[in-house]
N, C-alpha and C positions, 0 to 999 in steps of 0.2 A: 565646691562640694563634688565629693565622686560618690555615682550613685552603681550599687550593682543591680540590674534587672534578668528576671526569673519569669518565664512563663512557661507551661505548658496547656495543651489542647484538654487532656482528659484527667480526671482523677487514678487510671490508670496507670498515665505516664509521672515518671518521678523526678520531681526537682534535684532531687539528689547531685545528677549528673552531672546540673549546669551548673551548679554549687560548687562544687569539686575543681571544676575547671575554670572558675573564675578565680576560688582563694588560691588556685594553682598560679595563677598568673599575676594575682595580685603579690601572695610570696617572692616570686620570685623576681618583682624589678620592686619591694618595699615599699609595696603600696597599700592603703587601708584605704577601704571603702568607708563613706559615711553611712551612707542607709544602703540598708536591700529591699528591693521591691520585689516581694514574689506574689504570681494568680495563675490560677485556675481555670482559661478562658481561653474559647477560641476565637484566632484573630480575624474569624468574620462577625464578632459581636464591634458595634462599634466605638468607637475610640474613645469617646466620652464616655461609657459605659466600664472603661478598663482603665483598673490603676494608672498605668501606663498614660492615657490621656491627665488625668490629674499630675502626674509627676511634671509632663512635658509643659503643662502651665505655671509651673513653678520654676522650671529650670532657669538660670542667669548665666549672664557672661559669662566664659570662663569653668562651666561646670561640666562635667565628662561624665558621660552614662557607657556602662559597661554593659555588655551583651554575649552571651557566645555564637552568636551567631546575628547576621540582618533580618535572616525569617521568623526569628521570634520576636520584633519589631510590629510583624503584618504580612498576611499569606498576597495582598493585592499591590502591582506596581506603582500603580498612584500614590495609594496608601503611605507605604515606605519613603517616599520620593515628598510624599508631604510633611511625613515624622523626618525624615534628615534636611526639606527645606526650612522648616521651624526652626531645628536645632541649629543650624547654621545660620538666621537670621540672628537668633539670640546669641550667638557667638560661643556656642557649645561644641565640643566634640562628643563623638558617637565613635564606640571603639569597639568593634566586631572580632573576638578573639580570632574563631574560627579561618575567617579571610583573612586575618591579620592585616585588619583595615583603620585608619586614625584618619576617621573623616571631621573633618572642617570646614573651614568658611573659603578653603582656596581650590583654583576650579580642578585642580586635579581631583580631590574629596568629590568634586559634584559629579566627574567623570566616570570614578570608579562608582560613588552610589547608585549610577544611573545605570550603567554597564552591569553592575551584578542585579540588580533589582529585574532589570528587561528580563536578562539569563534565566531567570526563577519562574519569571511571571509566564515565560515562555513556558519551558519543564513542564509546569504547572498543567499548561493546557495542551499540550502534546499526552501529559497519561491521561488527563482526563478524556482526548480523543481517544487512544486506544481503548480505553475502559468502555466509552459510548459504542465502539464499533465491534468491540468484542462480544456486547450483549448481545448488540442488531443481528449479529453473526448467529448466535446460539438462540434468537428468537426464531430468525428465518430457519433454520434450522429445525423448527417444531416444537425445543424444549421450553419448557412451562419455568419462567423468572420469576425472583422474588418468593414471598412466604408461601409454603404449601397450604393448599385449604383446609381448613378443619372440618369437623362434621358442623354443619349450618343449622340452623331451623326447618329449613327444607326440606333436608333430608331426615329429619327426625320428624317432621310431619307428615311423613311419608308412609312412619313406621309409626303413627300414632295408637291404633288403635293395637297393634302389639304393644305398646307401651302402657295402656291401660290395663290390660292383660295381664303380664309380668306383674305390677304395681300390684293388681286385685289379689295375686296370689304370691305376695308377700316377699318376693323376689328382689334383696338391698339391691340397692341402686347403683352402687359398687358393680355390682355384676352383670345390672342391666346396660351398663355403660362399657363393659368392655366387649359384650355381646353386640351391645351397635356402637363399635369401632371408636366414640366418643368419648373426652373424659367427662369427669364427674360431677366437675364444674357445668358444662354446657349444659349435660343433662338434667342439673338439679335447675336451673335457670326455666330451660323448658318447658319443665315439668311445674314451675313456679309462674311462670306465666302461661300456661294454653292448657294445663290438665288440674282438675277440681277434685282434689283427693278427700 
């Protein structure tokens, strides 16, 4: 059986692409895929939880999963390293268009699988150092990360007794809220729990 495999992270992103580039390649050495496997999942959910785990219990001797790439396999280097030790136990190839890789049961295959999976895993955590040190950077810094504050209860508590006020003398809330900086939501909440109209 040859199997083609489809993932991506978000509903955002589009299968399209890996789609394209598999029937691209299957056309062109006449090859037909038996089943497609496509999901919607990222590959830090875990393996048993993703088609992908279900297929790889299935797979037999002799059967070849198609892939455009080893990272849609799994973002983690063990991970991968245990999806291509599986597959090689069972006598399957795994066929990475992208790397133009035809891994196997012979140790070149386990070379190259190990060799680009490190590379990734590496990558990986080299941006996510820059990203942690680029924050630390703009924290030390003074500026304020993450989501801006909204107007709180606090500060509407602040202003309560103008809010009774406004409210007595009939004043929508629409306009009470954009006079305290708030929207309409927080303020009808507010005013839904702490003021007895």
């Amino acid at each position: 059986m040859i199997y083609a495999y489809i993932r991506v992270s978000t509903d955002k992103q589009n299968v399209e692409n890996q789609r394209h580039e598999i029937l691209t390649y299957l056309n062109q050495h006449n090859i037909k895929s038996d089943k497609w496997i496509e999901e919607k999942i990222s590959s830090q959910k875990r393996l048993k939880d993703r088609k992908l785990g279900k297929l790889l219990k299935h797979l037999k001797k002799g059967d070849i999963l198609i892939t455009t790439e080893l990272s849609r396999l799994g973002r983690k280097l063990l991970e991968v390293m245990s999806i291509l030790q599986d597959c090689m136990e069972k006598e399957c190839q795994v066929w990475a268009l992208k790397e133009n890789y035809r891994l196997g049961a012979d140790i070149q295959s386990k070379v190259l699988a190990f060799s680009f999976s490190l590379a990734a895993e590496i990558e990986r955590q080299l941006i996510s150092e820059r990203t942690k040190n680029s924050l630390r950077r703009l924290k030390d810094e003074g500026k304020k990360l993450g989501r801006p504050y909204g107007m709180s209860y606090k500060k509407l508590e602040e202003e309560h007794d103008k809010l009774v006020l406004l409210l007595s003398k009939n004043i929508s809330k629409a306009e009470i809220a954009r006079s305290m900086n708030c929207s309409w939501i927080t303020l009808h909440r507010y005013i839904k729990s702490c003021i007895k109209i």
